[in-house]
GUFI-321484 format. One record per residue (C-alpha): x, y, z; residue number from 1; residue in three letters. Coordinates in Angstrom, 1 decimal. Example, Ala and Ser with C-alpha at 12.3 -4.5 7.8 and 13.67 -1.06 7.14 Angstrom:
REM GUFI-321484
ATOM; px; py; pz; pamar; marba
ATOM; 12.3; -4.5; 7.8; 1; ala
ATOM; 13.7; -1.1; 7.1; 2; ser
***
This chain:
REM GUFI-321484
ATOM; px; py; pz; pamar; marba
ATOM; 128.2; 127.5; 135.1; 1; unk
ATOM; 125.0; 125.5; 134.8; 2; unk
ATOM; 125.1; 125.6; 131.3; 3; unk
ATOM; 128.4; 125.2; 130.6; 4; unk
ATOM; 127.9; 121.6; 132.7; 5; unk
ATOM; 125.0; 121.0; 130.5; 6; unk
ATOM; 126.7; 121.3; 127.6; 7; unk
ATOM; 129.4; 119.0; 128.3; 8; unk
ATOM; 127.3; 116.7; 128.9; 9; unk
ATOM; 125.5; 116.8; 125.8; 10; unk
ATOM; 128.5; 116.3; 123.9; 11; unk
ATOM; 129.5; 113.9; 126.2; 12; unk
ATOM; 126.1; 111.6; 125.3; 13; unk
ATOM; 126.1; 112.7; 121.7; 14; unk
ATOM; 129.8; 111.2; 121.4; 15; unk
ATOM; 128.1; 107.9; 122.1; 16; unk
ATOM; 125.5; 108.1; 119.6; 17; unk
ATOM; 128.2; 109.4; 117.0; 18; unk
ATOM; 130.5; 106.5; 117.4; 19; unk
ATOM; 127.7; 104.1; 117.6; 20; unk
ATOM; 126.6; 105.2; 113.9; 21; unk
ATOM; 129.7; 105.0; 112.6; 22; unk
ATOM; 130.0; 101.4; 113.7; 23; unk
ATOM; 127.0; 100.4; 112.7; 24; unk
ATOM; 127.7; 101.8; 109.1; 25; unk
ATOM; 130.7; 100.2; 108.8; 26; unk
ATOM; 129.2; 97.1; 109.8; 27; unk
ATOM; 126.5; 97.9; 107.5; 28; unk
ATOM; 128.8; 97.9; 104.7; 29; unk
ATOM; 130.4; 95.0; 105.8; 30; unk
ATOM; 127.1; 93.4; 105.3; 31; unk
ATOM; 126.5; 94.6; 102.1; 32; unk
ATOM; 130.1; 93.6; 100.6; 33; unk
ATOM; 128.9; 90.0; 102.1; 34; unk
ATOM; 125.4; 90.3; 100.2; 35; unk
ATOM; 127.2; 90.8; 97.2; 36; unk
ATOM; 129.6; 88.3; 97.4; 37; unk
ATOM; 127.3; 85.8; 98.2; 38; unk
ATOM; 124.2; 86.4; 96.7; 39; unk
ATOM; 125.3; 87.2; 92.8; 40; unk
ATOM; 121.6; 89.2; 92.3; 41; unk
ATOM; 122.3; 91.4; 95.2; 42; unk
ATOM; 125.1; 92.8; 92.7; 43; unk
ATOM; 122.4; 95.0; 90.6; 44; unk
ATOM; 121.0; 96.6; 93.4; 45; unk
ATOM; 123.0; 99.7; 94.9; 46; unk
ATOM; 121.8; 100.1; 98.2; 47; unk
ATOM; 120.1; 97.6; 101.0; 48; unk
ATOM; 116.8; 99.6; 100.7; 49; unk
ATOM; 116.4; 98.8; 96.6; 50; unk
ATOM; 116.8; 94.8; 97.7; 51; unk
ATOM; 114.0; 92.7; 96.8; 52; unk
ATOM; 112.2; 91.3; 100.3; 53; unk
ATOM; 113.9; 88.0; 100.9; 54; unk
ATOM; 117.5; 89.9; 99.9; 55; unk
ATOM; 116.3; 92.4; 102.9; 56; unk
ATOM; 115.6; 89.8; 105.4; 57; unk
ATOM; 118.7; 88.5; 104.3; 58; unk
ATOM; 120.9; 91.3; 104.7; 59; unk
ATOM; 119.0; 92.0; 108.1; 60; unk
ATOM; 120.0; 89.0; 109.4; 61; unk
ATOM; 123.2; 89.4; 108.4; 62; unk
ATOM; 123.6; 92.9; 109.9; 63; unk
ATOM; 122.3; 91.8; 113.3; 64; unk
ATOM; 124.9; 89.1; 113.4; 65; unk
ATOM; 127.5; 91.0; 112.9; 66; unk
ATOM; 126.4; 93.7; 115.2; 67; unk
ATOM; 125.6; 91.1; 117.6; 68; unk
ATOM; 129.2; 90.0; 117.1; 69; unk
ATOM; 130.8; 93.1; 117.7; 70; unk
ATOM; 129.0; 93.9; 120.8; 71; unk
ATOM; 132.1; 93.9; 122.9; 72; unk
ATOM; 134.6; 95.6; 120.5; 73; unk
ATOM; 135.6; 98.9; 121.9; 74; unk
ATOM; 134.5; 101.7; 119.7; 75; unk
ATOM; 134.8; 105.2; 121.7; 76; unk
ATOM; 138.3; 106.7; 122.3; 77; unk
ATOM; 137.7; 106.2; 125.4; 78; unk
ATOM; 137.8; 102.1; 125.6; 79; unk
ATOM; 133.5; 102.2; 125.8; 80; unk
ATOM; 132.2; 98.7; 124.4; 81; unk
ATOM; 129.4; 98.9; 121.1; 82; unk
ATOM; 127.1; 97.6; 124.0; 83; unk
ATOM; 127.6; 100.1; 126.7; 84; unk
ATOM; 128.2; 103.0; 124.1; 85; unk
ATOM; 124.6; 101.7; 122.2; 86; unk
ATOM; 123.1; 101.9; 125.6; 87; unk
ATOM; 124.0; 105.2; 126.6; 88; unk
ATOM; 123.4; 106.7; 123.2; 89; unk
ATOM; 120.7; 109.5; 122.6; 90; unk
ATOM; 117.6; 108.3; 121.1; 91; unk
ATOM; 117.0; 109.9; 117.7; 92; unk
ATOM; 113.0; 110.0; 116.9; 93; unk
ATOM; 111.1; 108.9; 113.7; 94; unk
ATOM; 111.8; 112.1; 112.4; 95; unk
ATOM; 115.4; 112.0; 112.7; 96; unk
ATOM; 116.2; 108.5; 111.7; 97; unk
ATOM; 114.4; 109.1; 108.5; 98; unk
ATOM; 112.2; 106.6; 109.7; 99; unk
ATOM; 108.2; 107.8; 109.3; 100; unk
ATOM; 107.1; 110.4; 106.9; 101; unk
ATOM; 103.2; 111.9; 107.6; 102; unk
ATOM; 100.9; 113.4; 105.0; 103; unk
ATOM; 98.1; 115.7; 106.3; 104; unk
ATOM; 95.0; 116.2; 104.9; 105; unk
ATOM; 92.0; 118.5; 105.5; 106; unk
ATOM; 88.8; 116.0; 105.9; 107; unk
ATOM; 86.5; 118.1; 104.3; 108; unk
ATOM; 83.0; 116.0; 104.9; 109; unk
ATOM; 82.6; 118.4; 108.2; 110; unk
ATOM; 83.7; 121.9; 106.4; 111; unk
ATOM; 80.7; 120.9; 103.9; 112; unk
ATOM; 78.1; 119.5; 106.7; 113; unk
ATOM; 78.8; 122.6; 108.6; 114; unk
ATOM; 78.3; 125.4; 105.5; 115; unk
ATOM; 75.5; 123.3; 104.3; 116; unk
ATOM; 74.0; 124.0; 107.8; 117; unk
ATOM; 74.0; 120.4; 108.3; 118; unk
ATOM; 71.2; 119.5; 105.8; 119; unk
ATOM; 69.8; 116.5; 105.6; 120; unk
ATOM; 68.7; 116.3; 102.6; 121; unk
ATOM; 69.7; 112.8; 100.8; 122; unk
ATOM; 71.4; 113.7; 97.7; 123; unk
ATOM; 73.8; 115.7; 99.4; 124; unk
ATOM; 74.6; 113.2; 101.8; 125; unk
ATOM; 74.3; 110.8; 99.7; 126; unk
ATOM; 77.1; 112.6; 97.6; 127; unk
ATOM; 79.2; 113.3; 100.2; 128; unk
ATOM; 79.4; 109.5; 101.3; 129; unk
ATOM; 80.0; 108.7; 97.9; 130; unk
ATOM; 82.7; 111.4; 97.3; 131; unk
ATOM; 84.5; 110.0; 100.5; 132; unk
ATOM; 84.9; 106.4; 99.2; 133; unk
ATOM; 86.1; 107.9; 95.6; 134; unk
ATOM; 88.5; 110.1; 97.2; 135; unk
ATOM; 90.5; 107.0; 99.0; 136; unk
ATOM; 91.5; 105.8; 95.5; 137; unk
ATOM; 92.0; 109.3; 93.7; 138; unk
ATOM; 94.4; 112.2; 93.5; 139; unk
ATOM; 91.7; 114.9; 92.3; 140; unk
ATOM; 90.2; 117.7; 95.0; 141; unk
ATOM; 87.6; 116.6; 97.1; 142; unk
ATOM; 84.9; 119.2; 96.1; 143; unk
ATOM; 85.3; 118.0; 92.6; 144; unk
ATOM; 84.8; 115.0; 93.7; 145; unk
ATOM; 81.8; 115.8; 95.3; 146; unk
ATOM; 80.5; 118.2; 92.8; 147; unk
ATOM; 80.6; 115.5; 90.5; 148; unk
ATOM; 79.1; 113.1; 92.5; 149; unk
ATOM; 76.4; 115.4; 93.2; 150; unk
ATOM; 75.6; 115.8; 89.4; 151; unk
ATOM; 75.5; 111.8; 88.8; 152; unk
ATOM; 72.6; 111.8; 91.9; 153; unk
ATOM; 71.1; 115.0; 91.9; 154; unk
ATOM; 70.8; 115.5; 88.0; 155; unk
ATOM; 70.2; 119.1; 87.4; 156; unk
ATOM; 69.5; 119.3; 91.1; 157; unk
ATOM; 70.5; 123.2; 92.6; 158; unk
ATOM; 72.9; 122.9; 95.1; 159; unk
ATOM; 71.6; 126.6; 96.4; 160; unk
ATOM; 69.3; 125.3; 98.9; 161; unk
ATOM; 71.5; 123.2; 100.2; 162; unk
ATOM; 74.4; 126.1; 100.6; 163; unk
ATOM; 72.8; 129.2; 101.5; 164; unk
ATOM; 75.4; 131.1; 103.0; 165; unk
ATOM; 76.5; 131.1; 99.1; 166; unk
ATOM; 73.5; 132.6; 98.4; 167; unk
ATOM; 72.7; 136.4; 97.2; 168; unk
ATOM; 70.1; 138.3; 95.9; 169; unk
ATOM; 69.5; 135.9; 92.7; 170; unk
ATOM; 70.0; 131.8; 92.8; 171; unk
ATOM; 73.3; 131.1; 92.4; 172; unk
ATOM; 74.5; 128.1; 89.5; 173; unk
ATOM; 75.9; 125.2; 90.7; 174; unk
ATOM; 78.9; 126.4; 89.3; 175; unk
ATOM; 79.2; 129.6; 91.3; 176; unk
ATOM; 78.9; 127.5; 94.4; 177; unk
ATOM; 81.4; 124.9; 93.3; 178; unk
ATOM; 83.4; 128.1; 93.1; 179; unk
ATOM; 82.5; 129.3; 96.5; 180; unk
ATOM; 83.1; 125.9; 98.1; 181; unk
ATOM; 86.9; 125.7; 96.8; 182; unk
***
């Protein structure tokens, strides 16, 4: 019985949020057929979000007029104002108004402090602060990065003291550890 009451009135409070988006796109497109008809530009654009800036503020503006407007026109089948339906409306997060989008990367400074036994020897630091500041502006891997950096400072420098857990019964090239790293 519980949760048969519960999902009444889920529907019941996603009803509100359905009709409230299906105002505000029709007013959205009522703002748009008034961008167009006013501003002559707007015309080669297809959707708000393509609009140069001052068109956006523009159509923004325009938007929150007309909802503003419409505030007390009843929108739900059951005589519920945009207001009061807008108010009782389930809030949609980030995520599910399309709104934020997050990209996660692996900072891997520590990784390579930690299996370098935190050395402190200058190069590599040296290279790894370096490698951090190029990797803000670039799309390549960060051990490349780093690799490289570690060439430009180091010179033929052996990163095998530095990595020992790459380490075997021979020294290993500063290739092989490159390899090991990635």
């Amino acid at each position: 019985m519980f949760a048969i009451l519960l999902i009444i009135y889920s529907v019941w409070l996603l009803s509100f949020t359905w009709f409230v988006n299906k105002h505000e796109s029709k007013m959205a497109d009522r703002a748009q057929a008034y961008m167009k008809a006013t501003y002559p530009e707007a015309n080669k654009f297809s959707k708000p979000a393509d609009y140069t800036d001052s068109l956006k503020t523009i159509y923004r503006n325009r938007l929150n007029q007309i909802l503003d407007s419409t505030k007390e026109d009843k929108i739900t089948w059951f005589g519920n104002t945009y207001e009061y339906a807008r108010a009782k409306e389930l809030n949609l997060g980030l995520d599910l108004q399309g709104g934020m989008s997050v990209t996660m990367e692996v900072e891997l400074t520590g990784l390579l402090r930690s299996m370098s036994n935190n050395s402190r020897d200058p190069q590599f630091l040296k290279a790894l602060d370096e490698a951090n500041k190029q990797k803000a502006n670039s799309d390549k891997d960060f051990i490349s990065i780093f690799s490289e950096e570690f060439k430009s400072i180091a010179g033929d420098g052996k990163m095998a003291g530095i990595f020992s857990a790459a380490n075997s019964d021979q020294i290993p090239s500063n290739a092989r550890i490159i390899k090991y790293l990635k």
